[in-house]
C-alpha positions as CSV (number, residue, x, y, z in Angstrom):
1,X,121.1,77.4,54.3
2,X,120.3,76.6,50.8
3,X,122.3,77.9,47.7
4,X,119.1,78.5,45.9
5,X,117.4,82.4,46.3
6,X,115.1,81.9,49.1
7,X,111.1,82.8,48.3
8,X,108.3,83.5,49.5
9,X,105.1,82.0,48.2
10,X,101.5,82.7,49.5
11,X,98.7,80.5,49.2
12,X,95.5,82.4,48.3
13,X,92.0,82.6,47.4
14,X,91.1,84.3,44.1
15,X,92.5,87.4,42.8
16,X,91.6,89.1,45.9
17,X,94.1,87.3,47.5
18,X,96.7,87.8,44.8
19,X,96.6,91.4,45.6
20,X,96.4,91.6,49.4
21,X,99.7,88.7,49.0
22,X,101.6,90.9,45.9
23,X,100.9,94.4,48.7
24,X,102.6,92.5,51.3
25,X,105.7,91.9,49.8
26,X,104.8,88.2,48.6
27,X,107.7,86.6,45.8
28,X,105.0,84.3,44.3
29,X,101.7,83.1,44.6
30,X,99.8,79.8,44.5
31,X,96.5,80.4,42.9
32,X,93.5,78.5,44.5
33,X,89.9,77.7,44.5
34,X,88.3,76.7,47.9
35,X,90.7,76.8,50.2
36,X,88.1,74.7,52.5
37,X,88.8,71.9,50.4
38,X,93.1,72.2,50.3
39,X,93.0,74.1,47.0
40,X,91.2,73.6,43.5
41,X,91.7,74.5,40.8
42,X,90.0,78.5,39.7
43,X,87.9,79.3,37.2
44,X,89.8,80.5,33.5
45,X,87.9,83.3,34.8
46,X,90.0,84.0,37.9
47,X,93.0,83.1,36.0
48,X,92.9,85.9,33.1
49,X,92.2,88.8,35.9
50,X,94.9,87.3,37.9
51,X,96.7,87.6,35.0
52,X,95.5,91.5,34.6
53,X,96.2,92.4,37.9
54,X,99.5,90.7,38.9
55,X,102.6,92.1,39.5
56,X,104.3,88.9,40.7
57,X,104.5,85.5,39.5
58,X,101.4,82.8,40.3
59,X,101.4,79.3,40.4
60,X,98.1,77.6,39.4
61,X,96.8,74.3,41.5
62,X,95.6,72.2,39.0
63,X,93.8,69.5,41.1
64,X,89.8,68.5,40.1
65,X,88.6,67.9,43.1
66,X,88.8,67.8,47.0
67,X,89.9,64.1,48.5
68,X,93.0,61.9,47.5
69,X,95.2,62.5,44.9
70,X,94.1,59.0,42.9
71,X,92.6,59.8,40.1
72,X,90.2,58.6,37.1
73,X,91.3,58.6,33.7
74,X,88.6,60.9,33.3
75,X,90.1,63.4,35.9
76,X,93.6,63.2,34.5
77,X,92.2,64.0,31.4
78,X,90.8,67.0,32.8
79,X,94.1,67.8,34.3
80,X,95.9,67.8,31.0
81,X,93.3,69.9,29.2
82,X,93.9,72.8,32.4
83,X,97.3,73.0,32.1
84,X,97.1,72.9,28.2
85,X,94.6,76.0,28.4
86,X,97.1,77.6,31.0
87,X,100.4,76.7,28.8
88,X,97.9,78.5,25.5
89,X,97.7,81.5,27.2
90,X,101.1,82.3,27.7
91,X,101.8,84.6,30.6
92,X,101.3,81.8,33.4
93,X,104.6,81.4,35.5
94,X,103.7,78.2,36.9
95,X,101.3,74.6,37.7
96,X,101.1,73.0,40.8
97,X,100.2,69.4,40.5
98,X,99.8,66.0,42.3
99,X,99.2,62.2,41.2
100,X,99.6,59.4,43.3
101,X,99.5,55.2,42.9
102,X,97.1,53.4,45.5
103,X,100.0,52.3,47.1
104,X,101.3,55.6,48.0
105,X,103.9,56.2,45.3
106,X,104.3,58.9,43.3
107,X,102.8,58.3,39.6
108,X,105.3,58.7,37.4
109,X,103.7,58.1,34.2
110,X,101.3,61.0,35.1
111,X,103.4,63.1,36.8
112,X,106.1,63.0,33.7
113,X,102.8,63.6,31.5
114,X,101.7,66.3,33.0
115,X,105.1,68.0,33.8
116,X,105.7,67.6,29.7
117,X,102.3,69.3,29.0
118,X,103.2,72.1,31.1
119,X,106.5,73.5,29.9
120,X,107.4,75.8,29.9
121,X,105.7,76.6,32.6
122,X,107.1,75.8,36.0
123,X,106.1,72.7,38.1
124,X,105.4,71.9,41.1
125,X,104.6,69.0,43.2
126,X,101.9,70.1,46.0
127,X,101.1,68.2,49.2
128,X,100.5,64.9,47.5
129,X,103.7,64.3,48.4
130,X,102.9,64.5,52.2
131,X,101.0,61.5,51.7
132,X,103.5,59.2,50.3
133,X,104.7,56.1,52.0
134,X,108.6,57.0,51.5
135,X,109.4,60.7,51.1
136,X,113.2,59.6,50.3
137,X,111.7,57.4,47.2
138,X,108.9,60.4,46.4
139,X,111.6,62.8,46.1
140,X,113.5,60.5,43.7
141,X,110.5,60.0,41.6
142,X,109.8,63.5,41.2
143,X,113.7,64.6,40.0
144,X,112.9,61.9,37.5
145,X,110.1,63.8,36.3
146,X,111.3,67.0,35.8
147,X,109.7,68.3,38.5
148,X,111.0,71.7,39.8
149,X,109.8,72.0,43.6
150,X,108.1,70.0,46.1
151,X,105.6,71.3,48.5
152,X,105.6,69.5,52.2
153,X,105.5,70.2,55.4
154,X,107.7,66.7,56.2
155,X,104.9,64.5,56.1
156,X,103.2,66.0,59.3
157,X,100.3,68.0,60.0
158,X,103.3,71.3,61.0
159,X,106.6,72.0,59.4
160,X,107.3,72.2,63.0
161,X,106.5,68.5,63.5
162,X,108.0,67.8,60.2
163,X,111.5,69.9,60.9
164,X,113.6,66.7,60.7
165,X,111.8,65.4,57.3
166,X,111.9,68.8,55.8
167,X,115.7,69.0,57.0
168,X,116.2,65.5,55.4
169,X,114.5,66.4,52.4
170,X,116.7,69.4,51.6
171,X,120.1,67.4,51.7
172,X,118.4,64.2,49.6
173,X,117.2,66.6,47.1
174,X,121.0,68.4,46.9
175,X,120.0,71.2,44.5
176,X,118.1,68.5,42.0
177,X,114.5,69.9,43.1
178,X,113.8,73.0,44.9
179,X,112.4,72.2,49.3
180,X,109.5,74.2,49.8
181,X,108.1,74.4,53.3
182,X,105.1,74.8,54.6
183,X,102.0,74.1,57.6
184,X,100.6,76.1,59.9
185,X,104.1,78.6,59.2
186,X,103.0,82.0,61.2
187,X,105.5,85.0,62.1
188,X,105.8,83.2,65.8
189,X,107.5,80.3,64.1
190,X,108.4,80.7,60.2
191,X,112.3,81.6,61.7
192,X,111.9,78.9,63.2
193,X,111.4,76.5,60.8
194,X,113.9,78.5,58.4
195,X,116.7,78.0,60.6
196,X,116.5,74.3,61.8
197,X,116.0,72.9,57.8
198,X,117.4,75.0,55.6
199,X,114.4,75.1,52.7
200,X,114.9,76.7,49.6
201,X,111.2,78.6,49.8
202,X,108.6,78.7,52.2
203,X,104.8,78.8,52.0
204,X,101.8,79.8,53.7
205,X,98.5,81.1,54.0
206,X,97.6,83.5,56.2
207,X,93.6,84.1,56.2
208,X,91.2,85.6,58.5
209,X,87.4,85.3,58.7
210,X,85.1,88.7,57.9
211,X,81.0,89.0,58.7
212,X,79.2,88.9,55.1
213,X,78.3,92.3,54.0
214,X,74.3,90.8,52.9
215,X,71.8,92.7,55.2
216,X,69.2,90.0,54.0
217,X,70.4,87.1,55.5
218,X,67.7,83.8,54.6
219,X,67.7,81.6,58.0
220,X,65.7,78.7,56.6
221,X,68.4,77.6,53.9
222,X,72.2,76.8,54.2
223,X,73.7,76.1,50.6
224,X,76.2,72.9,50.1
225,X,75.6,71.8,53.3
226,X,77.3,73.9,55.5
227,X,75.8,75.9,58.7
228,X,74.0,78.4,57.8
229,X,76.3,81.0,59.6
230,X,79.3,80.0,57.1
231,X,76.7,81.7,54.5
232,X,77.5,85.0,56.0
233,X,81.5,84.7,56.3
234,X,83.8,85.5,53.9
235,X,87.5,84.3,54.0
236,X,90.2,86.0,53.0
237,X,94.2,86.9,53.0
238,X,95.1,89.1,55.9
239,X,97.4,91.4,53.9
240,X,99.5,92.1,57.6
241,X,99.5,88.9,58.7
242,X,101.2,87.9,55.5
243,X,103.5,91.4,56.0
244,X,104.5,90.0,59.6
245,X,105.5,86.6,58.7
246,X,107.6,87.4,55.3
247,X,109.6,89.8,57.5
248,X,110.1,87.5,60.5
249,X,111.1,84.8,57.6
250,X,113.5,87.1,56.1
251,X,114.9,88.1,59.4
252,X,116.2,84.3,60.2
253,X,118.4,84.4,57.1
């Protein structure tokens, strides 16, 4: 097992989220937009009453937009003025971040950039790294950096799939960047996957689907392109979902 003091991180939705994660005994939290998508970044908005209502550390995802992780100059741009307005306000723990090359490297001129306009915030590399064409070169890149955490599931869709990587990835990293795992990690399996790689933190969401409160419900019009019934659902953390898998996680140590 790793050296480091094994967390918990919970992926949520809004501040909503935040609270039904902090309630169930969550370490940290990685603050999102559309979840749909893999995670934007909130409003400043959502940010300040996250920052009201906390009572544990949160991570911002600063990423513009759904898709790949190649940006425009225009969208970096954008990136660096987010985590600037985050580092202004002062009480942020943390940025979660993600820039790749068209060949599937890790883009270090960005990456360093960003990481610089960040501290002292903390920084971490999301699931752009999952999509690099050599993990063992990615996590290199990323130590050069100054990045402080990677977030992976071992390059596969599961952390159960991607035991071996994420087992790989903690010795190659040897303390220099903090392993956390993650995909599809429920209280069935978290132990699991705690056991066989030895990751420094692990991360998850845990969400369930509720009926829409509306008693008016439009069935002529479905906004964004979705089905019409998605109009009427409402996503959110499942505060004993969450519970049940931190305790099976901390039961495997």
């Amino acid at each position: 097992m790793s050296s480091h003091p094994f967390r918990i991180e919970i992926c949520v939705e809004g501040t909503d989220g935040l609270i039904a994660a902090q309630n169930a005994g969550a370490d940290r939290v990685e603050l999102c937009a559309s979840l749909i998508e893999g995670g934007l970044t909130p409003s400043l908005g959502v940010i300040r009453e996250a920052l009201r209502v906390a009572t544990i550390p949160f991570h911002v995802i600063i990423r513009p937009r759904g898709g790949d992780f190649l940006y425009s100059d225009v969208e970096f741009n954008s990136m660096l003025e987010d985590i600037k307005a985050l580092r202004d306000m002062g009480s942020v723990a943390g940025v979660v971040i993600g820039c790749l090359t068209a060949d599937g490297r890790i883009d270090e001129a960005r990456t360093t950039a960003l990481v610089e306009a960040a501290r002292p915030m903390n920084v971490t590399c999301h699931r752009a790294f999952d999509m690099t064409a050599d993990y063992r070169e990615a996590i290199e890149a990323l130590v050069r950096c100054g990045v402080d955490r990677v977030l992976t599931s071992g390059q596969r869709d599961t952390a159960i799939e991607g035991s071996a990587i994420l087992k790989d990835s903690v010795a190659l990293a040897a303390g220099r960047i903090v392993i956390m795992g993650c995909g599809e990690l429920n209280a069935g399996n978290i132990a699991q996957v705690r056991r066989e790689t030895g990751v420094d933190e692990m991360h998850f969401a845990a969400l369930k689907t509720l009926k829409s409160a509306m008693t008016f419900r439009n069935p002529h019009v479905g906004m964004g392109g979705t089905a019409i019934e998605r109009e009427y659902e409402v996503t959110v953390t499942d505060e004993a979902a969450v519970r049940a898998t931190i305790d099976a996680a901390r039961a495997a140590a």
